[in-house]
C-alpha positions as CSV (number, residue, x, y, z in Angstrom):
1,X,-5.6,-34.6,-57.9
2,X,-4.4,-38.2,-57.8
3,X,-6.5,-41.1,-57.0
4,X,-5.2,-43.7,-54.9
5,X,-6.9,-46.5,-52.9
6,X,-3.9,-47.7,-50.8
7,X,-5.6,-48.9,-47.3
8,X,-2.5,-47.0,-45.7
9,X,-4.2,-43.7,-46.8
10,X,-2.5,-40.9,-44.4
11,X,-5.5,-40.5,-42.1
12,X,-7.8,-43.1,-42.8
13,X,-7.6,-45.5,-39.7
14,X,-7.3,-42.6,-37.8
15,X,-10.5,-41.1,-38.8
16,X,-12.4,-44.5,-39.3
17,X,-11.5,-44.9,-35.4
18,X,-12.8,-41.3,-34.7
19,X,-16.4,-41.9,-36.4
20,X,-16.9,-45.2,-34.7
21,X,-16.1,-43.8,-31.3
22,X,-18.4,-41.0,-32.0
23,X,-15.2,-38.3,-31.3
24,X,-15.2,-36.8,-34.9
25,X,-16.1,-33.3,-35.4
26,X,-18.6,-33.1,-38.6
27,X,-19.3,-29.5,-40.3
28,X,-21.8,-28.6,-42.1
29,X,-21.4,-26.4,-44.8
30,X,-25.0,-24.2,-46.0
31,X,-27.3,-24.3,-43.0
32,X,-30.7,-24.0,-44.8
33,X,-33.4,-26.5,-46.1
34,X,-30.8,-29.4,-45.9
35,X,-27.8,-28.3,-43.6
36,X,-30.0,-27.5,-40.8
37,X,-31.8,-31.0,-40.3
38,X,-28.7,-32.8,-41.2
39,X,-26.5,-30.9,-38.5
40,X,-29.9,-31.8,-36.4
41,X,-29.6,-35.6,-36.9
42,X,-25.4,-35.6,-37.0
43,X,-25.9,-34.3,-33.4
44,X,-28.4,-36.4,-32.0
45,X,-26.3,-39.4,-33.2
46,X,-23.7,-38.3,-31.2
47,X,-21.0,-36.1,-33.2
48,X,-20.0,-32.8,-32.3
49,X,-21.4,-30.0,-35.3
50,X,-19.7,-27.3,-36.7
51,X,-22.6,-25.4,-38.5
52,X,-21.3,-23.1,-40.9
53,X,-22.9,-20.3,-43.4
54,X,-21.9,-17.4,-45.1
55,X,-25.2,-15.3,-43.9
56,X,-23.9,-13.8,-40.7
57,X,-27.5,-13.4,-39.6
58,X,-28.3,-17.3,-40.1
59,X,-25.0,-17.9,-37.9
60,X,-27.0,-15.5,-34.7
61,X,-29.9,-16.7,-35.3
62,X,-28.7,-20.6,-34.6
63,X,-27.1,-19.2,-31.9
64,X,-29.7,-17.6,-30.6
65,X,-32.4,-20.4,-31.3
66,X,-34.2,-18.2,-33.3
67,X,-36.2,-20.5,-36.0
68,X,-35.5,-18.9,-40.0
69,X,-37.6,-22.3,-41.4
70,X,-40.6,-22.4,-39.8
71,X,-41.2,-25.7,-40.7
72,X,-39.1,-27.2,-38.5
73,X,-40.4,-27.7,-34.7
74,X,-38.8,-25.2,-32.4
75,X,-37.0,-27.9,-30.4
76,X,-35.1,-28.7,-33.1
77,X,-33.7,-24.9,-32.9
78,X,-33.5,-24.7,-29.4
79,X,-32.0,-28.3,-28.8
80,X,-29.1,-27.2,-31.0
81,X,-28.3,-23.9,-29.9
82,X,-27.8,-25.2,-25.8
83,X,-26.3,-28.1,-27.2
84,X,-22.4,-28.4,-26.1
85,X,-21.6,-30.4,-29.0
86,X,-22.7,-27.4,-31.5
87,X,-21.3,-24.1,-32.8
88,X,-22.4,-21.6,-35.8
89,X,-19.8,-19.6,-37.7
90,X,-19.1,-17.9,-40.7
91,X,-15.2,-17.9,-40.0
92,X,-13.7,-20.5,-43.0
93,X,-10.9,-21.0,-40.3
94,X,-13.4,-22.8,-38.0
95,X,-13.4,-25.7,-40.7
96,X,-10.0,-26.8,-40.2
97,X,-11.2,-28.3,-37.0
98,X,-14.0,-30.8,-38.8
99,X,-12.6,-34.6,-39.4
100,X,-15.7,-34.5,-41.8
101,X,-17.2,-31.4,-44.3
102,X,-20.6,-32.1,-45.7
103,X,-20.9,-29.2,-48.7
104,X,-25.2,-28.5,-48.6
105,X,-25.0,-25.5,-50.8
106,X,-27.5,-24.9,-53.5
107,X,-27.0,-26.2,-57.2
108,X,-29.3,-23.5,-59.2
109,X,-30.0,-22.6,-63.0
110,X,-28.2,-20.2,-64.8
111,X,-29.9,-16.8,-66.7
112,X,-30.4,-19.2,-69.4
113,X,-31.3,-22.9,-67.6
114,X,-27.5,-23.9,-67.5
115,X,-26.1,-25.3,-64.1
116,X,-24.8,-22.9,-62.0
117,X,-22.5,-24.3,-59.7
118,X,-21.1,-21.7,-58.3
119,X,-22.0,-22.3,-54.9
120,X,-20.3,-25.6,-54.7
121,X,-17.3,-24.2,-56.1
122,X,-16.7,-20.8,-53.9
123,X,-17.3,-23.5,-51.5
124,X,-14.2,-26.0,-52.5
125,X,-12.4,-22.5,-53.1
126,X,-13.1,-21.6,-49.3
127,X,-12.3,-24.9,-48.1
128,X,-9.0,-25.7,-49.7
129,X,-6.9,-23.6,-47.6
130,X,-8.1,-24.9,-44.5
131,X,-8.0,-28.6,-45.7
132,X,-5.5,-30.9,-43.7
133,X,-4.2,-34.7,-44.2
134,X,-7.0,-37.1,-42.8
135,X,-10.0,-34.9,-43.9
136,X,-13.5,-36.5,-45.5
137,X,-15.2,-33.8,-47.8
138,X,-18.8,-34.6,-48.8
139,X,-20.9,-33.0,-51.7
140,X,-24.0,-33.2,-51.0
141,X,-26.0,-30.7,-53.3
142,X,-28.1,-32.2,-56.5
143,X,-26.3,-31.3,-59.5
144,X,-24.9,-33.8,-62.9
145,X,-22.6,-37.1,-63.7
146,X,-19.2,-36.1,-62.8
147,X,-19.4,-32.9,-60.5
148,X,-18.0,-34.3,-57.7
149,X,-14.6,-35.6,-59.6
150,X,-14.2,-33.3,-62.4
151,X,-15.7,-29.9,-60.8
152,X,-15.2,-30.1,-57.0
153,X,-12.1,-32.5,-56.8
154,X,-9.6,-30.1,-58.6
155,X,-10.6,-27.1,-56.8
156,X,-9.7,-28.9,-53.6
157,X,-6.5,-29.9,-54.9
158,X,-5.2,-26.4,-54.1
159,X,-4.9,-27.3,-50.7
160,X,-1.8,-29.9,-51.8
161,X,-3.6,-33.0,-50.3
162,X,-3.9,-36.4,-52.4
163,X,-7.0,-38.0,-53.0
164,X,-7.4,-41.4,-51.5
165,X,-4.3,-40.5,-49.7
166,X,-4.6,-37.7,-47.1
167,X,-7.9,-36.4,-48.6
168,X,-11.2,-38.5,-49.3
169,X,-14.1,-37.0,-51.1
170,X,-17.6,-38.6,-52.1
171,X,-20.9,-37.5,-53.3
172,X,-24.2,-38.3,-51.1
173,X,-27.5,-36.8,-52.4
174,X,-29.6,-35.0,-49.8
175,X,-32.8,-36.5,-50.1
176,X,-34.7,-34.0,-47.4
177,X,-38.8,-33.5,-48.3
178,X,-39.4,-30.4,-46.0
179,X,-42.9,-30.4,-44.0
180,X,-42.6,-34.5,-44.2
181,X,-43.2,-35.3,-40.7
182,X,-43.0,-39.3,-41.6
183,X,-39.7,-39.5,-43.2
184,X,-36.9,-37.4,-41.4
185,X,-33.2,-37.2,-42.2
186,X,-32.7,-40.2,-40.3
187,X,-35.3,-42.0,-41.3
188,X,-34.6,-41.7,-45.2
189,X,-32.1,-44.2,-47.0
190,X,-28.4,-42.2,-48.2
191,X,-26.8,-43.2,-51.6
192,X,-22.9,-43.3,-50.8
193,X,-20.6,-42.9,-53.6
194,X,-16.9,-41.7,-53.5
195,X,-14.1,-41.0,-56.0
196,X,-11.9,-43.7,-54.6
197,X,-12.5,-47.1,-52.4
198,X,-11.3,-45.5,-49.3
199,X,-13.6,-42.6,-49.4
200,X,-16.8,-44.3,-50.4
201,X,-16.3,-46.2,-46.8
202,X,-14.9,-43.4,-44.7
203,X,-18.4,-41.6,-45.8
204,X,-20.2,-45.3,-45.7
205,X,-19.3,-45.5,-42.3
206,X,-20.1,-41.6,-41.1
207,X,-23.7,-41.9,-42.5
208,X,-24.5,-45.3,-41.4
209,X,-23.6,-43.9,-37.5
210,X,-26.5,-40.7,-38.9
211,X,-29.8,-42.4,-40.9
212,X,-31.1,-46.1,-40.8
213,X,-30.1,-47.1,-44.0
214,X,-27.1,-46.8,-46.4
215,X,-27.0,-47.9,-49.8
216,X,-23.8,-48.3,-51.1
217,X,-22.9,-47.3,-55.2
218,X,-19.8,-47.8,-57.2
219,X,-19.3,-44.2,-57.9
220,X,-19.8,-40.8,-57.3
221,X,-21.3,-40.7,-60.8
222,X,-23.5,-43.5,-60.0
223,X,-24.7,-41.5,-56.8
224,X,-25.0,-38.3,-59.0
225,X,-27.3,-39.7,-61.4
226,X,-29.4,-41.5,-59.0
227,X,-30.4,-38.3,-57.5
228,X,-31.1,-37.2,-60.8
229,X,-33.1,-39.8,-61.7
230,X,-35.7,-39.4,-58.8
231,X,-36.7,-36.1,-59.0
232,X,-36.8,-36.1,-62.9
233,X,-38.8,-39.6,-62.4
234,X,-41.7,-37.1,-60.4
235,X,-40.9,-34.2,-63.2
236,X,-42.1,-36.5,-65.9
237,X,-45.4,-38.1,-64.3
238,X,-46.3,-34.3,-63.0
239,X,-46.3,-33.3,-66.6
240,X,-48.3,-36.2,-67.6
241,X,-51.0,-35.8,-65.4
242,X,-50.5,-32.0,-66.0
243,X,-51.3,-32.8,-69.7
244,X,-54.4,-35.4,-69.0
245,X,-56.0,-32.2,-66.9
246,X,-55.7,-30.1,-70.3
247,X,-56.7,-32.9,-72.3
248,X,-59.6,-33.8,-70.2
249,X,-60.6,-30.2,-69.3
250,X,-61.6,-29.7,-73.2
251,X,-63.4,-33.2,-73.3
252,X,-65.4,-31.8,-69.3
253,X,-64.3,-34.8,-67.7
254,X,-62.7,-33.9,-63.9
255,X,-59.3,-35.2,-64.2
256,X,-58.9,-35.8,-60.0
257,X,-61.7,-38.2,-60.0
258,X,-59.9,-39.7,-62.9
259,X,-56.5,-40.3,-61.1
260,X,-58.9,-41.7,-57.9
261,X,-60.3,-44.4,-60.3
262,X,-57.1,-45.0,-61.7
263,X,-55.3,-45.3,-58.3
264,X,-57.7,-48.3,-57.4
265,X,-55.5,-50.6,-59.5
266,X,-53.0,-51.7,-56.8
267,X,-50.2,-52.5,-58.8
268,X,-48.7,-50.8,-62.0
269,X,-49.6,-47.4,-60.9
270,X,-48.3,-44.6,-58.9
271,X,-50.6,-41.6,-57.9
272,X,-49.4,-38.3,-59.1
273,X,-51.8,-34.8,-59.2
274,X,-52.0,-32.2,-61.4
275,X,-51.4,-28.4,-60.4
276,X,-50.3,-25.1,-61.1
277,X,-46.9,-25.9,-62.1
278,X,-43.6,-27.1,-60.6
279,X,-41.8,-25.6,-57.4
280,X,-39.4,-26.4,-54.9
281,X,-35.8,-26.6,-55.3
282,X,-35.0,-30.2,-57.1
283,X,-38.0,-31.0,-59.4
284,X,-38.1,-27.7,-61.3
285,X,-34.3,-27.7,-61.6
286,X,-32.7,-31.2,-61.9
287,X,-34.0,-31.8,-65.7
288,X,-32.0,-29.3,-66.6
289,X,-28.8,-30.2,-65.1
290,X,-29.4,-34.1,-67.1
291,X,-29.8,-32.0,-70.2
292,X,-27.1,-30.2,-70.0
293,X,-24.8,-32.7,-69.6
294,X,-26.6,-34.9,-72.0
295,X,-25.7,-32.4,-74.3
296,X,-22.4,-32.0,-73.6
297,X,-22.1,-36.1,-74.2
298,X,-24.3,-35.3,-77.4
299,X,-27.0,-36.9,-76.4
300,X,-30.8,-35.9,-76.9
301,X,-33.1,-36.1,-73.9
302,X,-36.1,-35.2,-75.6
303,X,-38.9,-37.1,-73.3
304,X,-37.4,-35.0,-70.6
305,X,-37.2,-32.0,-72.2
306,X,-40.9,-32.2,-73.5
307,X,-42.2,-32.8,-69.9
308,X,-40.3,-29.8,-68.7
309,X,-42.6,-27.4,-71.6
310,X,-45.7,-29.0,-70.1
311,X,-45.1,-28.2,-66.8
312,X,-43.6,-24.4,-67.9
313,X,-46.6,-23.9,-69.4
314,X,-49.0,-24.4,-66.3
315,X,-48.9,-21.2,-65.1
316,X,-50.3,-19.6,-68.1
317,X,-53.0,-22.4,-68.4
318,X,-54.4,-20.8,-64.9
319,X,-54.1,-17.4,-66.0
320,X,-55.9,-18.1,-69.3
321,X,-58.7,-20.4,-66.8
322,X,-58.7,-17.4,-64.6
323,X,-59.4,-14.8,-67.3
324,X,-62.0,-17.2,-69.3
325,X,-63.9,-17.4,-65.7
326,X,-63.6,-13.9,-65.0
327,X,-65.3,-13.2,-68.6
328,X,-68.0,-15.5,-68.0
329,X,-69.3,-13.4,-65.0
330,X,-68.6,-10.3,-67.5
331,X,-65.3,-9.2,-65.8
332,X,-61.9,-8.6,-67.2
333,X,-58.8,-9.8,-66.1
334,X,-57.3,-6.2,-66.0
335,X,-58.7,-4.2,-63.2
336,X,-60.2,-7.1,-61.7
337,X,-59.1,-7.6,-57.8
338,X,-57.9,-11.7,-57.5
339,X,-56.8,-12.6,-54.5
340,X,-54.1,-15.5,-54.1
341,X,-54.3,-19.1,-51.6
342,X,-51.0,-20.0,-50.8
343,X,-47.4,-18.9,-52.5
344,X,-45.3,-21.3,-50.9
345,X,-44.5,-24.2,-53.4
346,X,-46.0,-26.6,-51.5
347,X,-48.2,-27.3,-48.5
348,X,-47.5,-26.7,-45.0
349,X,-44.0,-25.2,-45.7
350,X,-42.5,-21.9,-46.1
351,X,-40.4,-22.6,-48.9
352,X,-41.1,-20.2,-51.8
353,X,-37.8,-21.8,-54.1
354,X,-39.1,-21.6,-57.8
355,X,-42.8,-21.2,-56.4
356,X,-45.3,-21.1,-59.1
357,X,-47.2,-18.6,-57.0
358,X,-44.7,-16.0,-58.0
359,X,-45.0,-16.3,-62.0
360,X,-49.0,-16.5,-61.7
361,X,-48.8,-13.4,-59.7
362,X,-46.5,-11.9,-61.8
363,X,-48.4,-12.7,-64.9
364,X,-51.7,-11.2,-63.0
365,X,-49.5,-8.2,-62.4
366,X,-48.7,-8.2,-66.4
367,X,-52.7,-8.4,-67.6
368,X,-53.5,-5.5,-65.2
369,X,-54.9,-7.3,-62.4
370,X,-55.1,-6.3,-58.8
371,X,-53.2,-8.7,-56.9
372,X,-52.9,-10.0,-53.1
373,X,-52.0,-12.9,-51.4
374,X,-53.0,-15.0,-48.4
375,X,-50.4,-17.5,-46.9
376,X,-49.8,-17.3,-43.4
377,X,-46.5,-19.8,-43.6
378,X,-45.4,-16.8,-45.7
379,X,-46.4,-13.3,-44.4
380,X,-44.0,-11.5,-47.1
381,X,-43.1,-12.2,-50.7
382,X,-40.1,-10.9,-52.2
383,X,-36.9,-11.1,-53.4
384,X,-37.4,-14.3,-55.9
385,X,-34.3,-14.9,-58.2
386,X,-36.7,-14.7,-61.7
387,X,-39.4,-12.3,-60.5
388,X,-37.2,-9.3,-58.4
389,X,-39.4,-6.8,-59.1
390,X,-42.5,-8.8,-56.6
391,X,-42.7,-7.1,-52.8
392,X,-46.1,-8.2,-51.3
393,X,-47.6,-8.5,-47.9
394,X,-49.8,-11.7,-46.6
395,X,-53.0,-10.2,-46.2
396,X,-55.8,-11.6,-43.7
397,X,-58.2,-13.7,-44.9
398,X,-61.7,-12.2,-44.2
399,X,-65.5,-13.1,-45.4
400,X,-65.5,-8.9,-46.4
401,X,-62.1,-9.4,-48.5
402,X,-63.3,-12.6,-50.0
403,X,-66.5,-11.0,-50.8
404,X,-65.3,-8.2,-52.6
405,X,-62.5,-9.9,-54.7
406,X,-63.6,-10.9,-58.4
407,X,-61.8,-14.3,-58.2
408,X,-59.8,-16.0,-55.6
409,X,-57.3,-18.4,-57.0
410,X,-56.2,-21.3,-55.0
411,X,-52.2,-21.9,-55.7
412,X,-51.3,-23.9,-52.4
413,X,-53.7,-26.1,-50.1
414,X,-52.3,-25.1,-46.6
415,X,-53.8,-27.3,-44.0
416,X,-54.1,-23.7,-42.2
417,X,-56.0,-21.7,-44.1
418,X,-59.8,-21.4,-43.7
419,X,-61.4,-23.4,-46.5
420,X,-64.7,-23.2,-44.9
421,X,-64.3,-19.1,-44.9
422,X,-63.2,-19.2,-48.4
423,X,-66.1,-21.4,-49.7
424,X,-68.8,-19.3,-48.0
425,X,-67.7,-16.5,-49.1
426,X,-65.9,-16.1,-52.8
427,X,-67.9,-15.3,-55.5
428,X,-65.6,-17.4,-58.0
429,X,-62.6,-19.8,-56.9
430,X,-60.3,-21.0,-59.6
431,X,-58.9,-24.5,-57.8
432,X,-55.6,-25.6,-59.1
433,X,-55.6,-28.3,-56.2
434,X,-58.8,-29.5,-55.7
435,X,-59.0,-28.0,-52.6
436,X,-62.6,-27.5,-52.8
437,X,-63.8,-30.6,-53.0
438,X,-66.2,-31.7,-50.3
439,X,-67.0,-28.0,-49.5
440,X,-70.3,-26.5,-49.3
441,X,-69.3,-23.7,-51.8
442,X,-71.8,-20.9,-52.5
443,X,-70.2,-19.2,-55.2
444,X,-68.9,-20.6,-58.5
445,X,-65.4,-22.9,-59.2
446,X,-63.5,-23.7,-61.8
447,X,-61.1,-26.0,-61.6
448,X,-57.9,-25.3,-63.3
């Protein structure tokens, strides 16, 4: 695919008129965590939305209003599906009618922590017969330094169009923070970067019509690594904070009324809290795709690398606090009933995406324990990509199921569950988020 960046690109004028006049059709390619508040915010500016996913029963439920992330406000759901200016489909076809294609697939690792792109290339592969002259295609999925122009550009060269000619493609990172009620799509800043001078403003210009801000980069590359650079920015200072816990655990010193001494100072420091290790689907993940391609460049990335064992090895550090608690009331781990707080990776969401909820319980499951879970964002657990073989129910959360569990381990700190319940009546909580604190708690705690 040949780069150009003649201003008398086949299309361009045409479809710079179209965005500024509001009459472009926009599709949105992977209607989940990102695609759905994107398509969201693309229609409330004005655009008409083609939202598009491969899981038939994603494409009813949109059209049927029928929420699939609970996190989201159910006017968001209901707004979309009576809105005129929207339609779900899985029909590739549909997509020939979009001016604009925003690709918000998922970017995840490999059997062996390799990028799997996959996703984004079935994706190009689907598009690229329905691609026509005047088209803007926009990757918008978190992945390494040269995706967009080495990985996604060729495979949308089968369609016969000419980059910076009749075809313009860019990379803008989604940025989306699910169960943040104070920064929205619209609200949040977008990094523009495109594989030609014509494409970085066709897409400038579409997303500064979306979100209050854009913030224009020389490259797709540059846009790729940015991304890159945030969430493995928060990777890093999880793991240190991760490692001051172990390190102050053996010297008894409480490592969250360390970090609120610390965060006093109000310059040169930025808060960050320990837990049970990471989850979600960008911090866990993007290290790996930088040291991959570092690799590839022969480059070392070993600060990065180390911070990624630290926070790997969190979930064992809780099962090894868990079982040295358990001894200390004379119980073992195996046999012993432990009831989970909270599998979704974070709080007030019911995104279970590389949860470490579902390696602690699987490790439980591996020392013999007797497992359960309360999380009522999440009333069933299964099917996780590295731990198949989990299938568990939300249970309710009762003083007589409290009482009779050896240990009650708290993984997430829901705003919804019962604290109060759980502090009156567990015999021993192991607290991986401080939850606890400020509690009137009658049995024993450990914090972990």
């Amino acid at each position: 695919m040949t780069e150009h960046t003649s201003t008398t690109s086949i299309g361009a004028a045409t479809l710079r008129s179209a965005i500024a006049d509001r009459k472009a059709t926009i599709a949105v390619v992977g209607m989940g965590y990102v695609g759905f508040p994107l398509a969201v915010a693309i229609r409330d500016a004005g655009f008409g939305v083609i939202g598009f996913d491969v899981d038939a029963a994603k494409v009813e439920a949109l059209q049927s209003a029928t929420p699939y992330l609970k996190h989201f406000d159910a006017s968001m759901w209901t707004g979309l599906a009576r809105s005129s200016d929207f339609s779900a489909t899985c029909d590739a076809a549909d997509l020939a009618q979009a001016d604009i294609i925003l690709l918000c697939v998922p970017t995840p690792l490999g059997q062996h922590n390799e990028p799997d792109l996959s996703y984004v290339l079935d994706s190009g592969r689907m598009l690229a017969p329905h691609l026509r002259a005047g088209q803007l295609v926009v990757l918008e999925s978190t992945t390494y330094p040269g995706t967009t122009r080495d990985e996604l550009a060729p495979v949308l060269a089968a369609s016969g169009q000419s980059l910076g000619e009749t075809l313009f493609v860019a990379y803008s990172p989604e940025r989306e923070d699910p169960g943040n009620a104070t920064h929205t799509t619209a609200s949040i800043p977008k990094l523009v970067g495109g594989l030609c001078d014509t494409s970085t403003e066709l897409a400038a210009a579409f997303y500064d019509t979306v979100v209050s801000e854009v913030h224009v980069v020389g490259s797709a590359e540059i846009a790729e690594s940015a991304k890159l650079l945030e969430n493995i920015y928060r990777a890093v200072n999880i793991a240190l904070v991760n490692e001051m816990k172990l390190v102050l655990d053996a010297m008894d010193i409480d490592v969250w009324d360390v970090i609120e001494a610390a965060a006093t100072k109000p310059f040169g420091f930025q808060k960050f809290t320990p837990g049970p290790g990471l989850g979600g689907h960008c911090i866990p993940i993007d290290p790996f795709y930088l040291s991959w391609k570092a690799r590839a460049v022969g480059q070392p990335t070993r600060f990065i690398e180390l911070a990624g064992e630290v926070n790997h090895a969190m979930p064992g550090h809780v099962v090894q606090r868990l079982m040295t608690a358990l001894n200390d009331t004379g119980t073992a781990l195996r046999g012993a009933h432990v009831v989970v707080i909270g599998v979704a990776y974070k709080p007030d969401v019911d995104d279970v995406r590389e949860s470490p909820a579902a390696e602690l319980l699987s490790q439980l499951i591996g020392h013999g324990a007797e497992v359960s879970y309360h999380d009522p964002h999440v009333p069933h657990l299964a099917g996780m990509r590295h731990h198949p073989n989990l299938d568990l129910p939300s249970s309710d959360l009762t003083p007589e199921a409290l009482a009779s569990a050896d240990a009650v381990l708290i993984v997430t700190n829901h705003a919804v569950i019962d604290w109060t319940l759980i502090a009156a009546n567990a015999r021993l909580i192991v607290d991986t988020r401080n939850a606890m604190d400020g509690h009137d708690v009658q049995g024993m705690v450990v914090k972990a």
